[in-house]
Wavefront OBJ file of the C-alpha trace (Angstrom):
o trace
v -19.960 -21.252 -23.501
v -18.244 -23.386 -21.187
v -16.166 -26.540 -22.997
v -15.920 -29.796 -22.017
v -13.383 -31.474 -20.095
v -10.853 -29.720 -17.945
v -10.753 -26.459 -19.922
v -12.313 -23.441 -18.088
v -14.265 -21.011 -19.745
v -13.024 -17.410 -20.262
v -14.889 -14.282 -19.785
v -14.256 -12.803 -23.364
v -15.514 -9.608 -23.055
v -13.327 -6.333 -23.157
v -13.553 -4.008 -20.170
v -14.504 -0.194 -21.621
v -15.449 1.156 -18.238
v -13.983 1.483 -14.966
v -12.442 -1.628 -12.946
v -12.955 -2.147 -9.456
v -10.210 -3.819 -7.526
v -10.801 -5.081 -3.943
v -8.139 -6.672 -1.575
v -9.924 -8.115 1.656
v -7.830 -9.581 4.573
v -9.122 -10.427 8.270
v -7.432 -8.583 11.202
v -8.192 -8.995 14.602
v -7.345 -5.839 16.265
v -6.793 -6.370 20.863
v -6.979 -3.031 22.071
v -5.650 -2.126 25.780
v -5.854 0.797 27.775
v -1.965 1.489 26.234
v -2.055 -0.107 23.138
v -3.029 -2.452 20.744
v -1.969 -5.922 19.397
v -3.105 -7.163 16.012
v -3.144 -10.880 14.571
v -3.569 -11.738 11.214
v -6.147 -14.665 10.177
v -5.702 -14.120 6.596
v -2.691 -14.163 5.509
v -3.493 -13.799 1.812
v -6.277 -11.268 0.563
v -8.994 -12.384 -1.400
v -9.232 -10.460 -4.325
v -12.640 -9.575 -5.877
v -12.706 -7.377 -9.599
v -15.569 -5.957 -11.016
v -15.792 -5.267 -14.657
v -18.405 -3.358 -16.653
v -19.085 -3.760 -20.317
v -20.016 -1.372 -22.691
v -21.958 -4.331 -25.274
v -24.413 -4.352 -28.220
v -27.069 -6.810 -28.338
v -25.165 -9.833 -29.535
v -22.600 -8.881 -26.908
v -25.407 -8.698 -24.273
v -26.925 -12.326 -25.180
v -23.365 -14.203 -25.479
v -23.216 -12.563 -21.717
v -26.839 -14.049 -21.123
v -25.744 -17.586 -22.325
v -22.749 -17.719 -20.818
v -23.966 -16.845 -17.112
v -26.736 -18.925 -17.643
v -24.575 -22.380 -18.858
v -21.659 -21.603 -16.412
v -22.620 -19.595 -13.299
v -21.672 -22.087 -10.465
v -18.634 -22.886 -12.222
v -14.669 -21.568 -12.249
v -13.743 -19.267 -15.362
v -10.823 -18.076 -17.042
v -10.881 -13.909 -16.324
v -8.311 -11.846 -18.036
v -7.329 -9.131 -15.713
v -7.495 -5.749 -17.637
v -6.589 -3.411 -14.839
v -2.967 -5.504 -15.339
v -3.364 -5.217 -19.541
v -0.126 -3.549 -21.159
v 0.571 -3.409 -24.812
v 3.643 -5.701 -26.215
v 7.205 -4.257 -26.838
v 7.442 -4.986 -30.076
v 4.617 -6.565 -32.949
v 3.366 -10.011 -32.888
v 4.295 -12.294 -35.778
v 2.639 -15.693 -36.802
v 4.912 -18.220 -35.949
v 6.256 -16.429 -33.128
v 6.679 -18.350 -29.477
v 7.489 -15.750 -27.235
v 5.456 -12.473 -26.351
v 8.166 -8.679 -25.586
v 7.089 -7.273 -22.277
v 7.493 -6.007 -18.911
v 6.624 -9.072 -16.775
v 7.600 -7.157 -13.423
v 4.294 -4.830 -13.669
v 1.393 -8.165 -13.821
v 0.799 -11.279 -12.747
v 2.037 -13.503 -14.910
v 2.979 -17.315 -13.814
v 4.885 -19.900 -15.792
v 1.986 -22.617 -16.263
v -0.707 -19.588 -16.377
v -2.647 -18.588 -18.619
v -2.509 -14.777 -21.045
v -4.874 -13.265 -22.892
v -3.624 -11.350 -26.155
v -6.575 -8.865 -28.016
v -6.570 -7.542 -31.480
v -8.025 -4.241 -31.922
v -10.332 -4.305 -28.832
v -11.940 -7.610 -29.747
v -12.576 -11.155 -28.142
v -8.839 -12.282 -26.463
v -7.110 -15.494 -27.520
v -6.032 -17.766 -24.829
v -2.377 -18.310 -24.858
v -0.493 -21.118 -22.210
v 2.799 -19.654 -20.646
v 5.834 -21.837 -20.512
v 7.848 -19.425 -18.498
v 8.108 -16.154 -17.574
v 11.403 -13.996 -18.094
v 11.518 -10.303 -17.319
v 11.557 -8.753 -20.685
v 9.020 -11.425 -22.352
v 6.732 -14.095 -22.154
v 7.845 -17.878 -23.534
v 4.901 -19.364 -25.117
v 3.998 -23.316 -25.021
v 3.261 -23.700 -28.560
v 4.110 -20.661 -31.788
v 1.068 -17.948 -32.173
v -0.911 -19.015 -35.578
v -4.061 -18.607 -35.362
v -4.856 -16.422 -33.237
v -3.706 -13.609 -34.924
v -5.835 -12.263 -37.704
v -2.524 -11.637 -39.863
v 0.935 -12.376 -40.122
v 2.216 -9.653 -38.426
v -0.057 -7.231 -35.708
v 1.737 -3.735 -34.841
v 1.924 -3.470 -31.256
v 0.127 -0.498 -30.846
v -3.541 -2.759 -31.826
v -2.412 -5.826 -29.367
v -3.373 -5.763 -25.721
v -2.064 -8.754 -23.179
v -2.925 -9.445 -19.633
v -2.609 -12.400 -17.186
v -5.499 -14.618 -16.851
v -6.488 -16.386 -13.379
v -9.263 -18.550 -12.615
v -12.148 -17.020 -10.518
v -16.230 -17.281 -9.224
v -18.923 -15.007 -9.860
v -19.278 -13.880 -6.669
v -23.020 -12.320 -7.254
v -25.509 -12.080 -9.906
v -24.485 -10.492 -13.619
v -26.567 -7.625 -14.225
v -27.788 -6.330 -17.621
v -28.641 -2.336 -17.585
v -30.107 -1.945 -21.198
v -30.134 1.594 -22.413
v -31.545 0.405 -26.211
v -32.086 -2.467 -27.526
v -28.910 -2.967 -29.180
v -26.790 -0.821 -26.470
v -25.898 -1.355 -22.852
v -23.528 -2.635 -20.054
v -22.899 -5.975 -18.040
v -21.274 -6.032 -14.895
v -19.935 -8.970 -13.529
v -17.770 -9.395 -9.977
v -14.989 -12.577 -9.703
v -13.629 -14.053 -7.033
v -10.178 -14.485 -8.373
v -8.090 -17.852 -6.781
v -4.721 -18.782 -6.391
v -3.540 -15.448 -4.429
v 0.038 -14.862 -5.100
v 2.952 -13.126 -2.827
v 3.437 -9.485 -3.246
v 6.616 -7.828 -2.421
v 6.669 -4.398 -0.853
v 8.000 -1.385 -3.218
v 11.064 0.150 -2.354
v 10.478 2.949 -0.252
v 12.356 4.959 2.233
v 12.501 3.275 5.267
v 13.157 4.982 9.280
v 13.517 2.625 12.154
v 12.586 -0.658 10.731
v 9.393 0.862 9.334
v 8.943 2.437 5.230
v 7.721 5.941 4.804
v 4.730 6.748 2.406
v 6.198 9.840 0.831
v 4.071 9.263 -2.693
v 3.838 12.719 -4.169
v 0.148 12.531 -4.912
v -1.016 12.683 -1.479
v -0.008 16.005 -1.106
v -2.095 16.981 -4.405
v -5.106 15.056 -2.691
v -7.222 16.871 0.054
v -6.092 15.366 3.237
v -8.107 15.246 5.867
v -7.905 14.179 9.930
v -9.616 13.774 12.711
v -8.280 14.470 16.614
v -9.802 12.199 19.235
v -9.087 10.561 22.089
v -11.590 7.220 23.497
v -13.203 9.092 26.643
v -16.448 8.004 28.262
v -18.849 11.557 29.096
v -20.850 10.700 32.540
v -23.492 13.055 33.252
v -26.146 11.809 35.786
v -28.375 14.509 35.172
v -28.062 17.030 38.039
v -24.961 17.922 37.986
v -21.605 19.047 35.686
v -20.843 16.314 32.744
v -17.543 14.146 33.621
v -15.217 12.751 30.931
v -13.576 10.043 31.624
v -10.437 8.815 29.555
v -11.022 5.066 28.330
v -7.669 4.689 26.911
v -4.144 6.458 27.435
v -4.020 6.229 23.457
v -4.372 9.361 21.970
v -6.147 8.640 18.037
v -5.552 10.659 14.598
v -7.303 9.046 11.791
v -6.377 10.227 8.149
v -8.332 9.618 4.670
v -5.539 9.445 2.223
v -6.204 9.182 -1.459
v -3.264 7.646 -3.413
v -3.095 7.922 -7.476
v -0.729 6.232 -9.513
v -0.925 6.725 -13.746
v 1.238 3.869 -15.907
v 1.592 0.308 -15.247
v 5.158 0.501 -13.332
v 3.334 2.897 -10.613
v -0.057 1.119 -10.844
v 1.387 -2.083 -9.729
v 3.402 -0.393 -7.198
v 0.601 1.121 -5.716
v -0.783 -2.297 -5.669
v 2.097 -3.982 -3.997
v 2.697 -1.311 -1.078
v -1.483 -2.210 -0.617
v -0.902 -5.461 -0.242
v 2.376 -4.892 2.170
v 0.346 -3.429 4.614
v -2.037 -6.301 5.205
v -5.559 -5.068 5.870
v -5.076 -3.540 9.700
v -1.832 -5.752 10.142
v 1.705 -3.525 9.164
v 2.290 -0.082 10.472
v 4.038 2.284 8.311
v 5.330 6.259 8.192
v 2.908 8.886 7.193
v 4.595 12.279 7.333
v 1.439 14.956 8.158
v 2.454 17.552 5.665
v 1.549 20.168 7.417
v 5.441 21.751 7.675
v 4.345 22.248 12.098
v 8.460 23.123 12.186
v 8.802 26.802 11.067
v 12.635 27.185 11.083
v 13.683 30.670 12.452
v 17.498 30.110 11.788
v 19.117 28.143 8.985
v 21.377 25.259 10.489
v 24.917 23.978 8.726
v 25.588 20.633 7.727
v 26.937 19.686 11.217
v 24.439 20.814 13.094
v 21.879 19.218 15.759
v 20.145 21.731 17.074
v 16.794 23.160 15.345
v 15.422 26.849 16.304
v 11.606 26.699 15.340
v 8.618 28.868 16.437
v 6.236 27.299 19.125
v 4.270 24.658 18.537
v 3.854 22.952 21.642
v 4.968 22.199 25.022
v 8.797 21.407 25.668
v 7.666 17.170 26.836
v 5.352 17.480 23.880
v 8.172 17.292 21.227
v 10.523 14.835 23.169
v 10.749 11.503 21.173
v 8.657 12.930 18.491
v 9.628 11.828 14.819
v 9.799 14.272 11.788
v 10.930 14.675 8.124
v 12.658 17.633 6.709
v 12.166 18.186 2.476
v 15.900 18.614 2.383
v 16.962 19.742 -1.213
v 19.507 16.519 -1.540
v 17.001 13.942 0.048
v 14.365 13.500 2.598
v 15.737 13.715 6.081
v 13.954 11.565 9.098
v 15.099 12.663 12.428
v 14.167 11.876 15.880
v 13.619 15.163 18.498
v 15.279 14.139 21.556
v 15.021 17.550 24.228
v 13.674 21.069 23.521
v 14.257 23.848 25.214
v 13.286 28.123 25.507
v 15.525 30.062 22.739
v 13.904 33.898 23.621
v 10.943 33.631 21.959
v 11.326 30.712 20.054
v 12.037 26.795 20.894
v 15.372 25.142 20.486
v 14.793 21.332 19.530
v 18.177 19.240 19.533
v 17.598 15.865 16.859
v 18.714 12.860 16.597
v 21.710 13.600 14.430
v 22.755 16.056 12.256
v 20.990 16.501 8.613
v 24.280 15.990 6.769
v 23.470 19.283 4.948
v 22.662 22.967 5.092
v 19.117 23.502 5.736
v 17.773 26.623 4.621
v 15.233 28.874 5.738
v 11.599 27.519 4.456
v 13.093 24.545 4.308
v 9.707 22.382 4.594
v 9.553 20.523 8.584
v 6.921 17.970 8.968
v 5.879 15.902 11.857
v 6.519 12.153 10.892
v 3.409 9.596 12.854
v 2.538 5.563 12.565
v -0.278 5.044 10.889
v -1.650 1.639 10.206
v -4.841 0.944 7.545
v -8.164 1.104 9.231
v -10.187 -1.045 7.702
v -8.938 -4.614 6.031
v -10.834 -3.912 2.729
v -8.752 -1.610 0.250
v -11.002 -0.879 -2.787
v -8.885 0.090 -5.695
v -10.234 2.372 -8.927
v -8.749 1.098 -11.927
v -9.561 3.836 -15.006
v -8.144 4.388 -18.464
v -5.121 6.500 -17.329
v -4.760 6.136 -13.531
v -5.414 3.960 -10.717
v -6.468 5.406 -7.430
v -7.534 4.510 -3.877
v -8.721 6.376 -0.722
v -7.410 4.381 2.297
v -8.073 5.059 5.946
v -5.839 5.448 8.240
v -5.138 5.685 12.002
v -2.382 6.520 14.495
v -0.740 3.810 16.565
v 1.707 3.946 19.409
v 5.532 2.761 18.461
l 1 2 3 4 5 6 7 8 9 10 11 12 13 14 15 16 17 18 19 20 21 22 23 24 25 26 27 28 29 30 31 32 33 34 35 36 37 38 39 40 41 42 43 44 45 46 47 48 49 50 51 52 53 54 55 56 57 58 59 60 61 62 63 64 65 66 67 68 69 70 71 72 73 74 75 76 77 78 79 80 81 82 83 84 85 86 87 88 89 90 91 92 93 94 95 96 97 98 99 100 101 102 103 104 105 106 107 108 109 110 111 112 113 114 115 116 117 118 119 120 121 122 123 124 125 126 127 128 129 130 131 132 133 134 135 136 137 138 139 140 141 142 143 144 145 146 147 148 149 150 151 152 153 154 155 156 157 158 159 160 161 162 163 164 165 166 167 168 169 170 171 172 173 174 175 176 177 178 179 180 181 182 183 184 185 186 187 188 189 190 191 192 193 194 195 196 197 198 199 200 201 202 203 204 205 206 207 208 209 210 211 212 213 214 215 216 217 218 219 220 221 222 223 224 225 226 227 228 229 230 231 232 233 234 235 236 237 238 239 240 241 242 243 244 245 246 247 248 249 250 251 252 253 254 255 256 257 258 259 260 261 262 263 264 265 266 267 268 269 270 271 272 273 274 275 276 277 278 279 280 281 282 283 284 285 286 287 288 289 290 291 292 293 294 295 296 297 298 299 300 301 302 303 304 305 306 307 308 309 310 311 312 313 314 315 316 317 318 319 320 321 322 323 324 325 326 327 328 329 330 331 332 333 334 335 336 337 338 339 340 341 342 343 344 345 346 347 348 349 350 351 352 353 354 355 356 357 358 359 360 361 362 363 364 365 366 367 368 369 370 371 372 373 374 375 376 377 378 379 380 381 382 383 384 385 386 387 388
């Protein structure tokens, strides 16, 4: 129940389900007949997490009384989808807390949560946060339930103050079984940094290898208007000189180092805001001679008109590293087309070496809902094609 004074109170409960993860910013998208211009209003997401408890009947009426004392209120939330286990065991005594820092959100001043065996956390205050371990404010006593806790039993995440942001709900299977789910506002957004990624004319390249373990799927369109009056053939009418592929990518990242990647290239993009790379991986360039290491020019089988592939961008799965080249004239080879790049690759490629067509994509909608489970973390984002 809540406490008195200026102490918050926490959401003790541990998470045995699913998490739910959502990152909302506000866009506003201008669209022209040629393009697009996009201004941010938000420049921090609001971050909303969702936990579901698997809890007996005790567990379910603690819930109850809490919710009902402290609804309106702020609370301490431990943020499981961020939990990781310690680096070495806990001893009584003890004022500092082995782990990797650089995969949660842990702030000097904040709050952590430490859990023995799956039970209720502790609340511990951070003095300051190193990157190998956490320096606690006062020595851990009691609450450990012994002198020393192996690792492997002790579970720590970051805690952040946060809102209900709708009513708890109580599904009860039995009397003594069922699950609460509860949805927090968290506050006090912090400051991502992008991943490192590979990067091609000022912009990074998603290249994660899951999305090409994922279906992938697109759509073709262009914005045209269809006038029929009735009588006689139906006109279309372009609206816009933009021509629009839209992708649903699903991204899946298992271990807390690619988890919180995942999270922080999420948050780089900005809702609808940043453009990035997003290779199609659908190897369009069939090579039908191998080039040398010198080389510019590309012999590939048709795949579209000679204006068609001038300024287009592409990546080749080179064996050494992935190669990002620009196509700069094409021309008729006999049968086949002769594209001359940007540069040359640096190294042999082969035949089958894999050719893809490289486009900018930017997210298409400013909420990014992200699945937190037991092993993995994964989102499906949307996607659409923008002009350079």
């Amino acid at each position: 129940m809540p406490e008195a004074g200026n102490v918050l109170p926490i959401w003790a409960f541990s998470v045995a389900q699913e998490i739910t993860e959502v990152l909302e910013w506000r866009t506003d998208v201008l669209t022209s007949r040629a393009g697009e211009q996009r201004i941010a209003l938000r420049p921090r997401p609001r971050e909303i997490v969702t936990f579901r408890h698997r809890l007996d009947a005790l567990g379910m009426a603690r819930a109850a009384e809490l919710t009902r004392a402290g609804f309106a209120g702020d609370w301490n939330v431990p943020l499981w989808h961020m939990a990781q286990q310690p680096n070495a065991d806990l001893v009584q005594g003890d004022t500092e807390i082995l782990i990797n820092t650089g995969v949660a959100d842990y702030r000097g001043g904040g709050l952590v949560a430490v859990a023995v065996d799956g039970g209720d956390p502790a609340v511990l205050e951070i003095a300051t946060v190193e990157a190998d371990r956490l320096i606690l404010t006062e020595p851990l006593v009691l609450q450990l339930p012994a002198v020393a806790v192996a690792a492997q039993r002790t579970t720590v995440a970051p805690i952040r103050p946060g809102v209900l942001t709708s009513a708890v709900e109580v599904a009860r299977r039995r009397q003594g079984d069922g699950t609460v789910t509860a949805s927090f506002l968290l506050r006090d957004a912090s400051e991502l940094t992008a991943p490192a990624m590979p990067t091609y004319l000022g912009r990074p390249v998603q290249t994660d290898p899951s999305l090409v373990r994922r279906p992938l799927t697109a759509s073709l369109r262009r914005a045209v208007e269809y006038v029929d009056n009735g009588f006689g053939p139906v006109v279309v009418e372009p609206m816009r000189d933009v021509f629009e592929r839209s992708e649903m990518i699903t991204l899946k990242a298992q271990g807390p180092t690619a988890r919180y990647s995942l999270r922080r290239w999420l948050w780089s993009l900005r809702g609808r805001l940043a453009s990035f790379w997003l290779p199609t991986w659908g190897r369009e360039m069939q090579l039908r001679a191998a080039m040398t290491s010198g080389a510019a020019l590309m012999r590939v089988a048709p795949v579209a008109s000679f204006d068609a592939y001038i300024g287009r961008r592409i990546m080749l799965e080179m064996p050494g590293a992935l190669r990002f080249r620009t196509i700069t004239a094409a021309i008729a080879d006999g049968a086949d087309h002769q594209l001359t790049l940007s540069s040359n690759l640096g190294e042999p490629a082969q035949l089958g070496t894999k050719v893809h067509f490289l486009t900018v994509m930017r997210s298409d909608a400013d909420r990014v809902e992200i699945q937190h489970g037991a092993v993995a973390s994964e989102v499906n984002l949307s996607a659409v094609e923008i002009k350079e």
